[in-house]
N, C-alpha and C positions, 0 to 999 in steps of 0.2 A: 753403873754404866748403862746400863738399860734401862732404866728410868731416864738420863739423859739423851735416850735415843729416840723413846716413846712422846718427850716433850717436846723434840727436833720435829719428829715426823709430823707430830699433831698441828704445831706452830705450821710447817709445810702444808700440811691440807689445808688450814684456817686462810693461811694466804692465797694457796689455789681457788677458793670460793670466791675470796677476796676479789682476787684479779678478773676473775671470770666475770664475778657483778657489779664490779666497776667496769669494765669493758664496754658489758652489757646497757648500762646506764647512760655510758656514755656516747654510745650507737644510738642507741633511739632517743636521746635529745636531743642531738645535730641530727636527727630526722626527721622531726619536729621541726626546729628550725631551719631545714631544707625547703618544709613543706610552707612553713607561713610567708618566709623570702619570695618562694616561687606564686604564693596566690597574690602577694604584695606587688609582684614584677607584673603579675596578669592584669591588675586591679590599676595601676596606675598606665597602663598599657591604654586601656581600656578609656579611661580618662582624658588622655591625652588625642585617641582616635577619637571622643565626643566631640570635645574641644577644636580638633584639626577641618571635623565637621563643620560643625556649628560658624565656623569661621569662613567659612567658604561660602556657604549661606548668605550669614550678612555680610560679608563680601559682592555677594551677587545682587544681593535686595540694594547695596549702596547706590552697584552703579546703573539702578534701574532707578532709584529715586530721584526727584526732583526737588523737592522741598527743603528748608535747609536746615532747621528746625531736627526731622527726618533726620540727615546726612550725621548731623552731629551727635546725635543720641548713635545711630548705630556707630559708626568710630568708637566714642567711648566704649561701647559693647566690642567693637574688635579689638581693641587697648587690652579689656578685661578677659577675653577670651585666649588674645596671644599669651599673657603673660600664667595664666592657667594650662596651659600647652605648656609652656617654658617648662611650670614647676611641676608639671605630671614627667615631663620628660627628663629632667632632673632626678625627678626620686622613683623613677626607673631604672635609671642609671647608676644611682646610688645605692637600689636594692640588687642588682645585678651583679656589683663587685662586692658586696657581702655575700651574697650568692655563692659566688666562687670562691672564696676562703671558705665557708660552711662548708663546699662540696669537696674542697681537702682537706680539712678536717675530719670530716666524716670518711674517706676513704681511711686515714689512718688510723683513726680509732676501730675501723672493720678490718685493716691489718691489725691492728692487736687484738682483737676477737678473735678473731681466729688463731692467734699465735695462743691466745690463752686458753683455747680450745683442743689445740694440738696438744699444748700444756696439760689439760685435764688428762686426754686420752691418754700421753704416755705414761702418767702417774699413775694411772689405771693398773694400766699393761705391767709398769714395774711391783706393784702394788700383786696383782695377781703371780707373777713370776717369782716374787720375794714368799708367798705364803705355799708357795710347790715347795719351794726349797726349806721351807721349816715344815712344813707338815700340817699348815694349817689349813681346813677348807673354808673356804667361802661361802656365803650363804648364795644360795642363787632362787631368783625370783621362779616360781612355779609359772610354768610355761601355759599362756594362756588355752581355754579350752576351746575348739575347733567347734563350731555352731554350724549344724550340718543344714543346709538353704533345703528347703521344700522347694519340688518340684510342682508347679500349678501345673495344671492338665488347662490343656488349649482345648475350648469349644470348639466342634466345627459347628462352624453355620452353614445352614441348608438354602441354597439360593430361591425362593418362592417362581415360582413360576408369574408371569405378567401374562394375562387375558384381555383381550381388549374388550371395553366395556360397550353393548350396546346400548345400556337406559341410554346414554348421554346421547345419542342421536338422537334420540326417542324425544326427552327434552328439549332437545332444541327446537326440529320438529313443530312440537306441543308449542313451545314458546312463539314459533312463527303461526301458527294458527291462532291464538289468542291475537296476537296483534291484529292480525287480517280482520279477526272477526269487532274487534274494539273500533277499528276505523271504520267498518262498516256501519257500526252502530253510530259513531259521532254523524257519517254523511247522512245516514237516514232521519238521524235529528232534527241537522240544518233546513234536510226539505218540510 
């Protein structure tokens, strides 16, 4: 009989992994494809705002040209350019209603994450409450060890006193007297 108990229970945990990593799998692949929908919805977005551009452009060069030659090449480019709008705005549209079944999908699969998670915890709980009542203990993980932070010591710094310098007038000074005296030198030359 307790061999059939031990088998029941084991089979029970094997499934609790189970469900929890299917859950789990299943969350972060429609997360994934949450994520490539929404760059897909950006990207063709994006496309269609060049396109929307680009069309107004030669739109405007049309009705500024004269030549006819001119007139008919750009049409054809406004032809090519509408119908690239069309199909950007299309498969915006069409990434956008995939979009929103992925994004309800994925909420359901993170309600059952969670339900499989609540699942874990109270299989826990019973799991613990079931081994008080036979006498068994549990092994429990040794509590990690508390790493006591050094205290660094704050420098004071010593504010320097500011002197004001007199070389520097001194130089300057010196610097106007060199000039004076250089220009005198060039005038004495010329005479």
């Amino acid at each position: 009989m307790t061999k059939e108990l031990d088998d029941q229970h084991k089979s029970l945990e094997k499934a609790k992994k189970e469900l929890v990593a299917a859950a789990t799998r299943a969350t972060k692949a429609l997360d994934r494809e949450r994520k490539k929908l929404t760059r897909e919805v950006k990207a063709a977005a994006n496309r269609s705002k060049k396109a929307r551009e680009q069309l107004a452009k030669k739109s405007e060069r049309l009705a500024k040209t004269t030549s006819a030659k001119v007139k008919r090449e750009l049409r054809s480019q406004i032809r090519k350019l509408e119908k690239l709008k069309d199909s950007a705005a299309a498969e915006a549209k069409e990434s956008r209603e995939q979009l929103k079944l992925v994004r309800a999908d994925l909420s359901s699969a993170r309600t059952h994450l969670r339900r499989a998670l609540h699942v874990d915890k109270a299989m826990a709980a019973i799991n613990k409450q079931i081994d008080k009542l036979t006498g068994k203990k549990t092994k429990k993980k040794p509590a990690a060890k508390k790493v006591a932070k050094k205290k660094v010591a704050k420098k004071k710094v010593a504010k320097k006193k500011v002197t004001k310098k007199k070389a520097s007038k001194k130089k300057v000074a010196k610097k106007r007297t060199t000039r004076k005296t250089a220009s005198k030198k060039r005038v004495s030359k010329k005479r």
